[in-house]
mmCIF file of the C-alpha atoms, coordinates in Angstrom:
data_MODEL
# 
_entry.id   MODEL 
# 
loop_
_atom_site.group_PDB 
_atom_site.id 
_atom_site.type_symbol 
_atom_site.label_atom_id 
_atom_site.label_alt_id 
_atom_site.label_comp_id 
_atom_site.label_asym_id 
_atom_site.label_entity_id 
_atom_site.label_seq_id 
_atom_site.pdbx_PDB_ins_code 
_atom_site.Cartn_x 
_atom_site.Cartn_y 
_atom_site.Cartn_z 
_atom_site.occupancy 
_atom_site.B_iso_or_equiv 
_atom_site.pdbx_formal_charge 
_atom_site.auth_seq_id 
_atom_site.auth_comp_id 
_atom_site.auth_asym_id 
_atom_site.auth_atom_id 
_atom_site.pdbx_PDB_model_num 
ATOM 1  C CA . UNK A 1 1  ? 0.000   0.000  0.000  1.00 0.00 ? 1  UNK A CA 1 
ATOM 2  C CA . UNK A 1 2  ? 1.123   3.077  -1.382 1.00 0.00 ? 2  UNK A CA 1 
ATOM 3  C CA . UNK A 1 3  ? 1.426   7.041  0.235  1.00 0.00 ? 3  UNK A CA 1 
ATOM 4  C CA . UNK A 1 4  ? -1.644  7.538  -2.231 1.00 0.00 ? 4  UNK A CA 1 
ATOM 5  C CA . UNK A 1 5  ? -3.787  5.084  -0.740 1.00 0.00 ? 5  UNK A CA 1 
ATOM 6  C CA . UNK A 1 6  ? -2.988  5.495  2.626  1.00 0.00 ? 6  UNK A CA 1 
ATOM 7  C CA . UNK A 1 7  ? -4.277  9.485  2.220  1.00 0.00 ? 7  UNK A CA 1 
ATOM 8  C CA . UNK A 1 8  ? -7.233  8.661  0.398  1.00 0.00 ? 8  UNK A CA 1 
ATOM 9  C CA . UNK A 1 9  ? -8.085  6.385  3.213  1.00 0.00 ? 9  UNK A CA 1 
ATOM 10 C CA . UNK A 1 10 ? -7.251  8.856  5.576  1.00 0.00 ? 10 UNK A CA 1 
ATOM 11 C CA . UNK A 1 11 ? -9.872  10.903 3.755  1.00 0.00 ? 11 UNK A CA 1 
ATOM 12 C CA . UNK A 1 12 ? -12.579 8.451  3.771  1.00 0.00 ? 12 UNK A CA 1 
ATOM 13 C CA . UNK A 1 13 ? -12.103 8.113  7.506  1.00 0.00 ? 13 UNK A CA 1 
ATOM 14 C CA . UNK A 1 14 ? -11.980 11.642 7.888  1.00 0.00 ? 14 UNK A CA 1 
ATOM 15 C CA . UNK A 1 15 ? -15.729 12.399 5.710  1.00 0.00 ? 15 UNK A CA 1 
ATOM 16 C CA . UNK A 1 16 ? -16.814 9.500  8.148  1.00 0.00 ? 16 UNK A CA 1 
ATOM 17 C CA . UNK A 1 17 ? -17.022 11.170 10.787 1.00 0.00 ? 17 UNK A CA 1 
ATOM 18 C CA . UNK A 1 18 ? -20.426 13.056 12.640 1.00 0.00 ? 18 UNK A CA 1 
ATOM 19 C CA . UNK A 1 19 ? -19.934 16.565 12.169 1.00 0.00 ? 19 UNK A CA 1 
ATOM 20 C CA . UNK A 1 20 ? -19.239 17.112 16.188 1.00 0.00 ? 20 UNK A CA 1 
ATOM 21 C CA . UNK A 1 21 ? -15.836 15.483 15.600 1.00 0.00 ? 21 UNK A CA 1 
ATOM 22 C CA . UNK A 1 22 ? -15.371 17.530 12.367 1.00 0.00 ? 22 UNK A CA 1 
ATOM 23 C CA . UNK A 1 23 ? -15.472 20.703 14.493 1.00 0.00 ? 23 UNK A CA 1 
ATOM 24 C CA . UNK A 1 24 ? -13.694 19.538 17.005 1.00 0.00 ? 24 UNK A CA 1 
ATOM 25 C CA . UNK A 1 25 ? -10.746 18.473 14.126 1.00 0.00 ? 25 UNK A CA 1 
ATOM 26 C CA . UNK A 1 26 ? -11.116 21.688 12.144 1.00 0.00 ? 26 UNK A CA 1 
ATOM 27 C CA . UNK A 1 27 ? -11.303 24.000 15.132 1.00 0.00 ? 27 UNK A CA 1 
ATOM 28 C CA . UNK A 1 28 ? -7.656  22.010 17.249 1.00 0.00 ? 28 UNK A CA 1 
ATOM 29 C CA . UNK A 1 29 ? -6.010  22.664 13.605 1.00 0.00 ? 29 UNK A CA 1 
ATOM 30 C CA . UNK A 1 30 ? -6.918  26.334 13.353 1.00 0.00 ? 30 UNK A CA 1 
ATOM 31 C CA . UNK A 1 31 ? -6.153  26.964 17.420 1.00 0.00 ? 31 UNK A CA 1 
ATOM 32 C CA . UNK A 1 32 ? -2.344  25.081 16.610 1.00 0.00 ? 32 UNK A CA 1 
ATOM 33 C CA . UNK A 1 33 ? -1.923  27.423 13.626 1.00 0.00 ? 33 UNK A CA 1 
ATOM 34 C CA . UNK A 1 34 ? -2.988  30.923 15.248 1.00 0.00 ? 34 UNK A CA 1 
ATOM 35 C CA . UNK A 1 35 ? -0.097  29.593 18.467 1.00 0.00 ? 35 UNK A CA 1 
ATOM 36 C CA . UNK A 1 36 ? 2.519   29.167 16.269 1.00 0.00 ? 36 UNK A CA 1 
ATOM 37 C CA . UNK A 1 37 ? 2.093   32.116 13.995 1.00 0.00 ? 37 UNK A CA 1 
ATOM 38 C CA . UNK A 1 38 ? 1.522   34.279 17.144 1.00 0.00 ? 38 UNK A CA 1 
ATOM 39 C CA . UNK A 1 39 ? 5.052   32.965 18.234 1.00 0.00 ? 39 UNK A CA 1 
ATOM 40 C CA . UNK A 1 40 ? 5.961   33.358 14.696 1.00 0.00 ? 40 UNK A CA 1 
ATOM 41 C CA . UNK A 1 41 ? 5.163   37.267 15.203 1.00 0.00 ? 41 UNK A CA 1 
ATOM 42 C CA . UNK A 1 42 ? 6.404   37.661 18.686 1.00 0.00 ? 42 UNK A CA 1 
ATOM 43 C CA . UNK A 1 43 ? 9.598   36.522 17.862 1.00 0.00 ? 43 UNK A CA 1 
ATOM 44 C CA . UNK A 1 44 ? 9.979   38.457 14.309 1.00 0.00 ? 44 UNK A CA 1 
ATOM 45 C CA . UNK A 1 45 ? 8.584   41.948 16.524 1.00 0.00 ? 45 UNK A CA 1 
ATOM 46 C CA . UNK A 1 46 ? 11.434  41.182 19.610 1.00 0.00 ? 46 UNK A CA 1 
ATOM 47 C CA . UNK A 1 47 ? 14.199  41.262 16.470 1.00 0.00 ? 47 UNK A CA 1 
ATOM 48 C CA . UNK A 1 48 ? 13.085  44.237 14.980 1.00 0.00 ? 48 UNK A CA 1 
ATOM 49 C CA . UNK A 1 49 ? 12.195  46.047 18.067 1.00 0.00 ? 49 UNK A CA 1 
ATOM 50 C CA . UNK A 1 50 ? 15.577  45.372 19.569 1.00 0.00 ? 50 UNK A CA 1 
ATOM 51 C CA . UNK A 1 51 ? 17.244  46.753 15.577 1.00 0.00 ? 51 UNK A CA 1 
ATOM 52 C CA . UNK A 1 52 ? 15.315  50.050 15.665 1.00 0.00 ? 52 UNK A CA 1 
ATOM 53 C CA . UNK A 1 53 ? 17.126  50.767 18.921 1.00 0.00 ? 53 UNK A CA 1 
ATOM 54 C CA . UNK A 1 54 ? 20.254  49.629 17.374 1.00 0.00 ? 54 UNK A CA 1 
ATOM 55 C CA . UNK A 1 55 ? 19.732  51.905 14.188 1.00 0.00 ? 55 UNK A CA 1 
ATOM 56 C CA . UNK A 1 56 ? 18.387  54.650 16.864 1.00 0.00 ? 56 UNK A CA 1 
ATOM 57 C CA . UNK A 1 57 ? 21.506  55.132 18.379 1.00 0.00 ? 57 UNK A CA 1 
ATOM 58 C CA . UNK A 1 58 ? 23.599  55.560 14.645 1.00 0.00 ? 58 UNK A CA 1 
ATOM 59 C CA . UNK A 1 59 ? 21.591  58.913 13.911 1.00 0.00 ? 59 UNK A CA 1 
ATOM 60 C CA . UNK A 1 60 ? 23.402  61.772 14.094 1.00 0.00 ? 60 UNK A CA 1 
ATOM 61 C CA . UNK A 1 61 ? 21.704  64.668 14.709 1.00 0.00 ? 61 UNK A CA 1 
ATOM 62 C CA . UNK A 1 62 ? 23.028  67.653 13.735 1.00 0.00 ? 62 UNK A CA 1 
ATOM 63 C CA . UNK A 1 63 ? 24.134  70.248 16.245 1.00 0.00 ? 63 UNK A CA 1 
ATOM 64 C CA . UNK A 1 64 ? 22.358  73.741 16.510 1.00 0.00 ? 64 UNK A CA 1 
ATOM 65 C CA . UNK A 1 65 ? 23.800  76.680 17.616 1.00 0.00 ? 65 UNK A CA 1 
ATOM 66 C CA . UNK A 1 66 ? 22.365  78.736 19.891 1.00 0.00 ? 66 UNK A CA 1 
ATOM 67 C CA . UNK A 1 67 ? 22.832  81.779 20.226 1.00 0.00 ? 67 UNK A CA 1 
ATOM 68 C CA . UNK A 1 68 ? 22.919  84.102 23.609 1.00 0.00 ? 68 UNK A CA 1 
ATOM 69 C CA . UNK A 1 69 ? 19.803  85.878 24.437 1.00 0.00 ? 69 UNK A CA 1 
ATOM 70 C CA . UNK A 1 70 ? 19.315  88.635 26.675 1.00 0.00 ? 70 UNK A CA 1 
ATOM 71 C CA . UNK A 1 71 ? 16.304  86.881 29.115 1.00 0.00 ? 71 UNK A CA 1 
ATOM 72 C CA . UNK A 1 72 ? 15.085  90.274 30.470 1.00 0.00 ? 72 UNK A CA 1 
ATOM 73 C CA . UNK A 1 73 ? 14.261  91.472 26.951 1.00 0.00 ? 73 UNK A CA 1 
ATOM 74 C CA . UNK A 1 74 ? 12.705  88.672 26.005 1.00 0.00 ? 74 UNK A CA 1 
ATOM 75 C CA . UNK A 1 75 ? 10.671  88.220 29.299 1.00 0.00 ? 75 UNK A CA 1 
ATOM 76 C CA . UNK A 1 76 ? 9.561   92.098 29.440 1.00 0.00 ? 76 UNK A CA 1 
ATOM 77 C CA . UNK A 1 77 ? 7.903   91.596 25.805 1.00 0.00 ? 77 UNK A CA 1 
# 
């Protein structure tokens, strides 16, 4: 017996069953999925996160020169 025939028996078994068990499959597929791509993302976010503070530190900003103001003149207008 073949890969082929094992599946399609698989298959047979599978439409076999009372819908109950159906939803029960369909819905412990789609719960293991939505884990492991929400570990998928959390892990994926952490790298990038962790980057952006790497690539936040490179920036040079440039400097501004400032220059000296008389404060009573500016704080009697």
């Amino acid at each position: 017996m073949d890969i082929t025939e094992k599946f399609k028996q698989f298959i047979l078994k599978l439409q076999n069953l009372e819908d109950k068990q159906k939803k029960i499959i369909l819905w412990t597929i789609v719960a293991v999925l939505a884990v492991a791509m929400g570990l998928f993302w959390l892990n994926i976010t952490k790298n990038r996160l962790s980057n952006l503070g790497e690539e936040l530190n490179k920036i040079k900003l440039p400097q501004i020169e400032m220059s000296n103001i008389d404060q009573n003149s500016t704080e009697n207008k």
